[in-house]
C-alpha positions in Angstrom: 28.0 -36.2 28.7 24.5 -36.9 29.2 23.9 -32.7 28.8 26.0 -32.4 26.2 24.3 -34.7 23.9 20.8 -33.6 25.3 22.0 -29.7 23.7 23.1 -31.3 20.5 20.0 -32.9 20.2 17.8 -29.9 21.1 20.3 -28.0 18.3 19.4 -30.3 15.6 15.4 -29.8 16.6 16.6 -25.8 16.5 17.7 -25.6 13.1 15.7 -27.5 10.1 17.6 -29.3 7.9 18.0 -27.9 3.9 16.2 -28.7 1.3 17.3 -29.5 -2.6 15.2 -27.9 -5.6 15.7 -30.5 -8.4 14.0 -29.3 -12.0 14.8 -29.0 -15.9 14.4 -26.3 -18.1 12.7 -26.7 -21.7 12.1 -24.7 -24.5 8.1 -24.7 -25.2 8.7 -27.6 -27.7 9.5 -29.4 -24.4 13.2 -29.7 -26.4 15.8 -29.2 -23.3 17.7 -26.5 -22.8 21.3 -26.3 -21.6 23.4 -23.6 -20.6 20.1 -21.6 -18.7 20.9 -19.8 -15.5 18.9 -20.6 -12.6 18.9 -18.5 -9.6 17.3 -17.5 -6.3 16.6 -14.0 -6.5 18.1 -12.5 -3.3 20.8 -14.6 -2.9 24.1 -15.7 -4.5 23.0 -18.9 -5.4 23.0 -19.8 -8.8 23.5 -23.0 -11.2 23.1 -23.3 -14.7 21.9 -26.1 -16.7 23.2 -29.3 -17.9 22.8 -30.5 -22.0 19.8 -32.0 -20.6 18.2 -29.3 -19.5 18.8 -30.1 -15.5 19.5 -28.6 -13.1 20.3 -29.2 -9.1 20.3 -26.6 -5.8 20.8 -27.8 -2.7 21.3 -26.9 1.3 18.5 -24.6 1.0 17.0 -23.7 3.8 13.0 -24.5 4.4 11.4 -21.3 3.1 9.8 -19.3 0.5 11.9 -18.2 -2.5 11.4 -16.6 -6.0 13.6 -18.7 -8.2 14.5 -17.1 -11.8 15.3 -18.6 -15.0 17.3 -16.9 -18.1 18.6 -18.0 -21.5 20.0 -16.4 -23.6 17.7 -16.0 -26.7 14.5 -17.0 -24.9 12.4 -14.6 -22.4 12.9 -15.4 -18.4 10.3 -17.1 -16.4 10.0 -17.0 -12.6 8.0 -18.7 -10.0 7.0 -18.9 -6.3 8.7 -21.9 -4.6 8.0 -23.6 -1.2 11.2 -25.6 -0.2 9.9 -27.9 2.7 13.0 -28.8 4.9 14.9 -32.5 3.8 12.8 -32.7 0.9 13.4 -32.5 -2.9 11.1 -29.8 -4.4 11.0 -31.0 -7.8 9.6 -28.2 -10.4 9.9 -28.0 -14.7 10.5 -24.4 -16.6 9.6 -23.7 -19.6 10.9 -20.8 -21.9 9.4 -19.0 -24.5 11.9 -18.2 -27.3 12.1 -14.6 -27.9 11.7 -13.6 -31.9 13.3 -10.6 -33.0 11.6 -8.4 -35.7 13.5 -6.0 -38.1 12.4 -2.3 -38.7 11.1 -1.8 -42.3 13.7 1.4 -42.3 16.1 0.3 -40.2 18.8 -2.4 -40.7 17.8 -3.7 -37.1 16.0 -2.8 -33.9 16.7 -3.4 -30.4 14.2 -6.1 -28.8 11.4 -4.7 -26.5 9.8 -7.6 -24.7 5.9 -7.6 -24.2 6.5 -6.7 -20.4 8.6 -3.9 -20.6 6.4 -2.6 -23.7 3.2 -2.4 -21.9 5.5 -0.9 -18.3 6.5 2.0 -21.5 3.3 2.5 -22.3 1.7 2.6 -18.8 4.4 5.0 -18.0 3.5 7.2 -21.0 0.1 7.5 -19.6 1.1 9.5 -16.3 -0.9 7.2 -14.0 1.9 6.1 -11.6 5.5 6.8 -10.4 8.2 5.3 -12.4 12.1 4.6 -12.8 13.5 3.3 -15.8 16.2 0.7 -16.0 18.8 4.3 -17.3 17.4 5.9 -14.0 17.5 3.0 -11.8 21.6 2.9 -12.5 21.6 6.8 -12.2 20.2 5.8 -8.7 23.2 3.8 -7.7 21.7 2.2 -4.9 22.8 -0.5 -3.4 19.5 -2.2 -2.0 15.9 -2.2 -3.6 14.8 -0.9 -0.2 16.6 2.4 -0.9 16.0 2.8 -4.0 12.3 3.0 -3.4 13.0 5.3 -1.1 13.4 7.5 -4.0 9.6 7.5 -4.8 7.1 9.9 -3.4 4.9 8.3 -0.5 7.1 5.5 -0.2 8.3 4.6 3.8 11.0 1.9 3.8 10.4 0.0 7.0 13.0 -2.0 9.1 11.4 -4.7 11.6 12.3 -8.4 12.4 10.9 -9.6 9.3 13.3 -7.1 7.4 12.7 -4.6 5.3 9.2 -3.6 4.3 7.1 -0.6 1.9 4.6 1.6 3.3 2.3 3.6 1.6 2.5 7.0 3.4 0.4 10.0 2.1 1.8 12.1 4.7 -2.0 11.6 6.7 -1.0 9.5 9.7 -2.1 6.8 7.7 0.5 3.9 6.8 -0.4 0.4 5.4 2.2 -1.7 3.5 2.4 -2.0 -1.1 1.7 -5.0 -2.3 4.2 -5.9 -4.2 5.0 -7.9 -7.5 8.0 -9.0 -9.2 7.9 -9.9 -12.8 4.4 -10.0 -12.5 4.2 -12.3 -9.3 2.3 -11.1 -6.1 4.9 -11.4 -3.1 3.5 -12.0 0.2 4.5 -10.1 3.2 7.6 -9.0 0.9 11.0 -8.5 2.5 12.8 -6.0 0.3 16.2 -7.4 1.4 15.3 -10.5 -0.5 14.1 -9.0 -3.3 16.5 -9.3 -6.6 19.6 -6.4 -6.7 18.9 -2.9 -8.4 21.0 -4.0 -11.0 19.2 -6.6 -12.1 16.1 -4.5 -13.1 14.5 -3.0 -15.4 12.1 -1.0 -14.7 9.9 -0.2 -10.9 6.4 1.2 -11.2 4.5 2.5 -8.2 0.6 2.9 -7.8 -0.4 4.9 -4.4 -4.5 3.7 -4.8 -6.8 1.3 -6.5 -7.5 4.0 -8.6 -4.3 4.5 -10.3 -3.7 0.5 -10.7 -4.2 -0.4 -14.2 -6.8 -3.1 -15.2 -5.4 -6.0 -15.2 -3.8 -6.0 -11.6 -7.0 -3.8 -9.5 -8.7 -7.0 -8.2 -5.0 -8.2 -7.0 -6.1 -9.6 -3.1 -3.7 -7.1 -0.8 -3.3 -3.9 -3.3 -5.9 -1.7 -1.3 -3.2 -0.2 -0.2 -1.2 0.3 -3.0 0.9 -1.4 -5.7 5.0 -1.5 -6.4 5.8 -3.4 -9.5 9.3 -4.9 -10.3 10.7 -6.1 -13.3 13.8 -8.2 -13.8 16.1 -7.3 -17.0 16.3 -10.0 -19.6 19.8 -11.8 -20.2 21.6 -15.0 -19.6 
């Protein structure tokens, strides 16, 4: 009995207990918002929020995690989360609504947000590689680690940390992306937990600094390269 209990107990030192993410979601009014879905982006898990704006996730396991918010009507938000294990990480989103404008000509438009107008217009300037959300569906792949397969210089990576992107010029010389996702660096990224294809919108790839547009060159980790990411908007 005496070694039985002595494994048990070494078990429960082996595996970290969960931790909960407890947090509400506002409109920039601070006015709560219900009915906003609230996920971790490589995972199935996913709640949505109460009429006050709250939300609960628990029997998460200690880590780091990119959580995502969406409403309807409003433009996501994500963030970078440390869940420390048997602890409450307790965090506040805030959404900024999206506003609609009408063509002068045109009865109505479809809405472009701010990020996805500046990827078009990088993207019209030739500087990097990139898929569009109509392309990325084209693609049909089933990870994010094959579809960047798809782009020149790109070496997808399998190790015990997962899957990881290499910049390989086809010199000998590999060195891993740095990689962002709506805008957020990801550190030592696994592709496997990055969100599915068909949840983007758009992927940009950089090969050098000198292809990395202004705002992101002085990004700590993108010497050798830059893969953006962006999520599609929607509830």
């Amino acid at each position: 009995m005496a070694h039985v209990a002595a494994a048990q107990a070494d078990s429960a030192r082996a595996k970290p207990r969960a931790g909960t993410i407890d947090g509400v979601v506002s409109d920039t009014g601070l006015v709560p918002l219900a009915e906003a879905t609230v996920s971790i982006l490589g995972s199935e898990m996913r709640v949505v929020t109460g009429t006050n704006g709250r939300f609960r996730m628990i029997r998460i396991p200690p880590g780091q995690y990119i959580v995502l918010v969406r409403r309807l009507g409003f433009e996501p938000t994500s963030a970078n989360v440390q869940v420390a294990a048997a602890e409450t990480l307790r965090v506040s989103f805030s959404l900024e609504r999206v506003v609609a404008t009408l063509d002068t000509v045109r009865v109505a438009t479809e809405h472009v947000s701010p990020r996805m107008a500046e990827f078009d217009a990088r993207r019209k300037l030739g500087e990097g590689q990139f898929m569009t959300q109509d392309q990325i569906e084209k693609a049909n792949s089933p990870w994010v680690s094959s579809l960047l397969a798809n782009f020149k210089h790109v070496l997808v990576v399998y190790d015990t940390g997962g899957a990881r992107a290499l910049n390989f010029r086809g010199i000998g010389r590999k060195c891993p992306f740095q990689i962002l996702v709506d805008g957020l660096p990801q550190p030592n990224a696994n592709l496997d937990l990055l969100p599915s294809p068909k949840e983007l919108a758009g992927v940009e790839v950089y090969l050098g600094a000198a292809t990395i547009p202004l705002p992101y060159k002085r990004l700590d980790g993108a010497t050798c390269g830059l893969i953006m990411i962006w999520t599609r908007e929607g509830s």
